[in-house]
C-alpha positions in Angstrom: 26.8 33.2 182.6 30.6 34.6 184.0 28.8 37.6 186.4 25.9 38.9 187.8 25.4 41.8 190.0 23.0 41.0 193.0 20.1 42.9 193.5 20.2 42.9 197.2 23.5 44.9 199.0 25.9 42.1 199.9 27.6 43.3 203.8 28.4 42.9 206.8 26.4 43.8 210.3 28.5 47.0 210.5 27.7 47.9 207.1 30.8 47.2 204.9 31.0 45.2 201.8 31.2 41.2 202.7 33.1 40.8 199.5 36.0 42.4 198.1 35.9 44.2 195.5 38.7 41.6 193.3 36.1 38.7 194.4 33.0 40.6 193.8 33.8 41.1 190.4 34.9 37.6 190.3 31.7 36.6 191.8 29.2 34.4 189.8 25.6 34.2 190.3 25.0 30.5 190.5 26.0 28.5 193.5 25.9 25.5 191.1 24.8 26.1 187.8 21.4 27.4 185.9 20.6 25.4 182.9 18.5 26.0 179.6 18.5 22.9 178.5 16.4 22.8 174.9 14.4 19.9 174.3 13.3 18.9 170.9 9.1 17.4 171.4 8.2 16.5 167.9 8.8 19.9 165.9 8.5 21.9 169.1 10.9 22.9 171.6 10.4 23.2 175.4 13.2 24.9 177.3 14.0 23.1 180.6 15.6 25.7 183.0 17.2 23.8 185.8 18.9 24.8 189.4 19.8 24.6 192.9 20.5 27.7 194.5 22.2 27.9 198.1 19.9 27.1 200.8 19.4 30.7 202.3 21.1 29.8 206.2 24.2 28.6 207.8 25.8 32.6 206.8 25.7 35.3 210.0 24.1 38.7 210.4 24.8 39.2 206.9 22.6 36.7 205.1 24.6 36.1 201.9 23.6 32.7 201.6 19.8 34.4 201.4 20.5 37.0 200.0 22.3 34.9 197.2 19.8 32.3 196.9 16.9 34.6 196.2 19.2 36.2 193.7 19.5 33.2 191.9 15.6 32.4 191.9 15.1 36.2 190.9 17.3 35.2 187.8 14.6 33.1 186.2 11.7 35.3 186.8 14.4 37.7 184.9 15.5 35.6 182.7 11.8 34.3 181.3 10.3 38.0 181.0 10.1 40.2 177.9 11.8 42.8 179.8 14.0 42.4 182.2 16.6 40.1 181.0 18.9 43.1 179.1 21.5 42.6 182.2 21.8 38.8 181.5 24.9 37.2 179.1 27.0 34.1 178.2 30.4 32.8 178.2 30.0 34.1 174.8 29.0 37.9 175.5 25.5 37.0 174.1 22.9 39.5 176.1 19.2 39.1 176.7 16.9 36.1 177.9 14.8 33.3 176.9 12.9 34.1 173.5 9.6 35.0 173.4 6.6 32.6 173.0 9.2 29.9 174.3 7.9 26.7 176.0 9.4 26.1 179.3 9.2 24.4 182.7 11.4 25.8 185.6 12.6 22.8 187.5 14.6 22.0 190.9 15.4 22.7 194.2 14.8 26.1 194.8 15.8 25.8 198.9 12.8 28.5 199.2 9.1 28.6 200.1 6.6 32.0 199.6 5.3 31.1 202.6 7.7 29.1 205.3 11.4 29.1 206.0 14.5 31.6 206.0 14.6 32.6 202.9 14.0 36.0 201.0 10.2 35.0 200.2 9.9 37.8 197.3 12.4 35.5 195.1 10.1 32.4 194.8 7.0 34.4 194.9 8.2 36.5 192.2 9.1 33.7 190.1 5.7 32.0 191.1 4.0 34.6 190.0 5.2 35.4 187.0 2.6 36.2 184.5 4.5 33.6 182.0 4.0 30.5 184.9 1.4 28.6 185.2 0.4 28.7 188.8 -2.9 27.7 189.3 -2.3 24.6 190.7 0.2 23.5 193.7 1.4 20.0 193.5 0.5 17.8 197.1 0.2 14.8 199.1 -0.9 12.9 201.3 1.9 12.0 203.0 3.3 15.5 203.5 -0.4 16.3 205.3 -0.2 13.2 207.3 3.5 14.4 208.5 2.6 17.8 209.4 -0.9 17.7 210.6 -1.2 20.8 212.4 0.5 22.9 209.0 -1.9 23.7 206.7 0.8 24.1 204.3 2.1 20.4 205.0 0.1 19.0 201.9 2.2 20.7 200.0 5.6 20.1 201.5 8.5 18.7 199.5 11.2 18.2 202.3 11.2 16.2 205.2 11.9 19.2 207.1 8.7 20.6 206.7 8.7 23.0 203.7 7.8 23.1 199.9 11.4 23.3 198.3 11.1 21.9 194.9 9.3 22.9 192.2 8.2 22.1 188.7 6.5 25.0 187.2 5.5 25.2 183.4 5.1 28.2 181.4 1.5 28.9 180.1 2.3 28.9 176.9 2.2 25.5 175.1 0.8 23.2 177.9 -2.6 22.6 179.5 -2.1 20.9 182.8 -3.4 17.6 183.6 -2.9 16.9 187.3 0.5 17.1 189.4 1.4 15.9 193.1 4.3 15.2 195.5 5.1 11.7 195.9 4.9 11.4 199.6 2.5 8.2 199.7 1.0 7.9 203.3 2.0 5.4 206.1 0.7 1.6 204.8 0.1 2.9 200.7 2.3 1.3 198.1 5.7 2.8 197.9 5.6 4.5 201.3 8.8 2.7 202.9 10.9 4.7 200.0 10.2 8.0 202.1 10.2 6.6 205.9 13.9 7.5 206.5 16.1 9.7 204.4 18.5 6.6 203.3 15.6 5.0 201.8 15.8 7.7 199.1 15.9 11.2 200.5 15.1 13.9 202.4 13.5 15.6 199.4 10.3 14.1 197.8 9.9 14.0 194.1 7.7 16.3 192.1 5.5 15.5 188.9 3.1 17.5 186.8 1.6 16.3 183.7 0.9 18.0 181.1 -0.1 18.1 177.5 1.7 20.2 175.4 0.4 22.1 173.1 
């Protein structure tokens, strides 16, 4: 994608523009990149759609890191709708979204939480939501509850610092979900010195669903 026009007003505390106007029309959407990578299953195809926006801090008054990183959640809620994608194109001038009736899993870290953290919370929960995503279940650990035990939201934290970040989410279409989870394994359970300190693996915790696809 060369451009995308944010949905939230980009300026300063006083009220001017935080951006140019030569580098906001220069200005791309992703921080990194968004991905539709198409993978062949058999004779189906499941779209993997794949990112890592800004984490929505270290900006001022402003907030164009936040502002920026729920823009680039919103995309994909935009991006896998029937009807909102007519703003979206490619480096080839090729408008419009993902196809309809498309398998897909959005995947990443989103650096957002609908219900913790800095962020703009309507981007994740909008993609959450989304009538095409399968969000009936909420991937968790014991680790992440044994880590924050006065959270009630630690069980399904994905960071060290305390927050779901990361996310695997399948469309409903074409998969019936088996089970899922964080792989945060408790003090003293197999595995569990690969998530004690951060140079044992990370500071993010990996996320699994299974599914069957249909």
């Amino acid at each position: 994608m060369e451009r995308y026009a944010g949905s939230i007003a980009y300026q300063k505390a006083d009220g001017s523009d935080w951006y140019s106007k030569k580098a906001w029309k220069e200005f791309p959407l992703s921080s990194k990149s968004h991905w539709d990578v198409p993978v062949e299953i058999g004779n189906k195809t499941v779209h993997v759609l794949v990112s890592h926006p800004t984490p929505p801090t270290f900006d001022g008054d402003e907030d164009r890191n936040g502002k920026r990183n729920h823009d680039e959640i919103r995309f994909w809620r935009d991006y896998i709708s029937d009807n909102s994608a007519s703003y979206i194109y490619d480096d080839k001038g090729v408008k419009g979204g993902l196809p309809l009736d498309s398998r897909f899993v959005v995947m990443g870290d989103q650096n957002a939480s609908p219900v913790e953290g800095n962020a703009i919370r309507e981007g994740i929960k909008s993609l959450i939501d989304s009538p095409k995503i399968n969000n009936d279940f909420t991937p968790a650990s014991k680790g992440g509850a044994e880590y924050s035990p006065e959270n009630p939201f630690g069980v399904n934290h994905t960071a060290f610092w305390r927050m779901r970040a990361d996310y695997v989410l399948p469309s409903r279409l074409g998969f019936k979900v088996v089970n899922s989870g964080v792989f945060w394994p408790a003090k003293g359970e197999p595995m569990s010195e690969l998530v004690e300190k951060r140079e044992s693996s990370s500071d993010h915790r990996l996320v699994w669903v299974k599914v069957i696809l249909e």
